[in-house]
N, C-alpha and C positions, 0 to 999 in steps of 0.2 A: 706615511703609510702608502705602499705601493696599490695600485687599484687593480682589482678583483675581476679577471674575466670569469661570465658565466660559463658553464661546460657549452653550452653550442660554440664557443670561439675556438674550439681545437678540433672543432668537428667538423669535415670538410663539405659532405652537402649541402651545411651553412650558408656558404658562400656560393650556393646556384639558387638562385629561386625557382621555386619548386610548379611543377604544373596545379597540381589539383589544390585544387578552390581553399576548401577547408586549413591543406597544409603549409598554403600559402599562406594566409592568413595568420596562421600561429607565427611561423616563420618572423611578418613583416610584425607581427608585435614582440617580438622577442631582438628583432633589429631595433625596433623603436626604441624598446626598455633598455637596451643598450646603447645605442646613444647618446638619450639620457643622460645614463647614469655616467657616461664617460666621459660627457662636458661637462655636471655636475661637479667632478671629482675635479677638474683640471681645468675649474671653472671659463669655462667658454662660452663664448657668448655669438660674437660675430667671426663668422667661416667661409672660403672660399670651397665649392665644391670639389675642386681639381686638387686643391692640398689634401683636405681631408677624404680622399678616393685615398691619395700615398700615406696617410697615417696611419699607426698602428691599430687603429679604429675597422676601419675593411682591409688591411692588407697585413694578415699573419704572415711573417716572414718564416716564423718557426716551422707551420706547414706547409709551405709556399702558396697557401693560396689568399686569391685578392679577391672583391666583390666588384664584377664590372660597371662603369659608369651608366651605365643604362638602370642597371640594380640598383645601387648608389640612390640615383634619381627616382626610381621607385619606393625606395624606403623614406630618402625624404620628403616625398610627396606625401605618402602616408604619415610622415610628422607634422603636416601643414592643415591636413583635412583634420587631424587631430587639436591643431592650437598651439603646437607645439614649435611651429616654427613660419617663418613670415620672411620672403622671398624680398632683396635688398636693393635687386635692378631686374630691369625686362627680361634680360638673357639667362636669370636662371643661374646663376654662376658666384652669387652671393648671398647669405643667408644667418638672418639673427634665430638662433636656436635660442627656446623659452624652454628649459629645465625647470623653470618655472614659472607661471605667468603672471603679468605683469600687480594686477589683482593679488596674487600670492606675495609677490614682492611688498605690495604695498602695504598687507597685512603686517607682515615680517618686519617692516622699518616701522610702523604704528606702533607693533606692539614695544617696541624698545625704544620708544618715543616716550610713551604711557611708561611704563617700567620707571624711566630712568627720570619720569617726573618732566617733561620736559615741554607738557604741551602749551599751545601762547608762547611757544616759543619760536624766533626764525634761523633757520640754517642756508649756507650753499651748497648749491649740490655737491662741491669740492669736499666741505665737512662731512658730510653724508657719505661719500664713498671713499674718502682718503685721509679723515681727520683722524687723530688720536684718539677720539673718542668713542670711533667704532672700530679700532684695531679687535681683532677677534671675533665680531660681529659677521654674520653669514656675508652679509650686504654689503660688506665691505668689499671694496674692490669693484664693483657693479659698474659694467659699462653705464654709461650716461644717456646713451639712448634708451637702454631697457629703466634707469632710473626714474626718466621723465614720462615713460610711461607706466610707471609705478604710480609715481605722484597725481599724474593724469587721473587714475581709479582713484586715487585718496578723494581726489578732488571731486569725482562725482559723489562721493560718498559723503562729503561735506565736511571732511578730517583734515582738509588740509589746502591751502591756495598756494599757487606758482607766482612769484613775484620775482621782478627787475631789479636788483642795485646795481646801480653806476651800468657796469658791464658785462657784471656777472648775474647769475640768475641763481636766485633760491627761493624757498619753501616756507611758510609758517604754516605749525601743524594746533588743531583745535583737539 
């Protein structure tokens, strides 16, 4: 299933951020919720700013218009101060977007832990995001950085510990 632009993506004031306060603001949450929902959908994790400036994300080809890097970086900025996204080097120019946070994640792989009968039990994170066993599971496919700080939260939460074999690193969850 092809993903769903909201009506502000054919709309071309869209793509200027707007002076007044108030309408700015709707604006940068209606960028945000879009986002989102378009890394969600095409599950994305880690981004380079300057790619996703050319993506069909800020740059409708259909209307010719593009959201300039300055914008761009205001919108993301607004995903950071939100939680929603966490800056990957100094320069600003890499970035792990959190469609869902890491907490949320950790939920999600518990509760199909518990489901599936499995707790006392240990996994590697390879099984967890590329096993047969969670083919069709959201988490499947899960960078491994946002994985580990999944298990991170389990672990404060006392659901779950980070353990060594050999060279690889997995999980037993409680």
């Amino acid at each position: 299933m092809g993903f769903e632009w909201p009506w502000q993506y054919n709309f071309p004031p869209f793509y200027t951020l707007q002076p007044n306060v108030d309408t700015r603001q709707k604006q940068l949450s209606a960028w945000s919720s879009l986002v989102l929902s378009y890394c969600r959908h095409n599950k994305l994790y880690t981004l380079n700013v300057m790619e996703i400036q050319e993506s069909p994300l800020f740059n409708n080809k259909k209307i010719q218009r593009k959201l300039s890097l300055e914008s761009v970086q205001v919108v993301l900025e607004e995903l950071r101060k939100k939680g929603n996204l966490e800056w990957l080097d100094k320069t600003k120019s890499r970035f792990l977007i959190m469609w869902r946070r890491p907490d949320e994640w950790g939920k999600v792989i518990y509760q199909w832990v518990s489901k599936n009968g499995m707790t006392n039990s240990v996994f590697t994170l390879y099984e967890l995001i590329s096993g047969d066993d969670t083919v069709g599971e959201e988490f499947h496919g899960l960078e491994e950085a946002m994985l580990l700080r999944s298990l991170e939260a389990l672990q404060l939460e006392h659901k779950a510990e980070m353990i060594t074999l050999n060279d690889s690193r997995g999980v037993k969850f409680f």
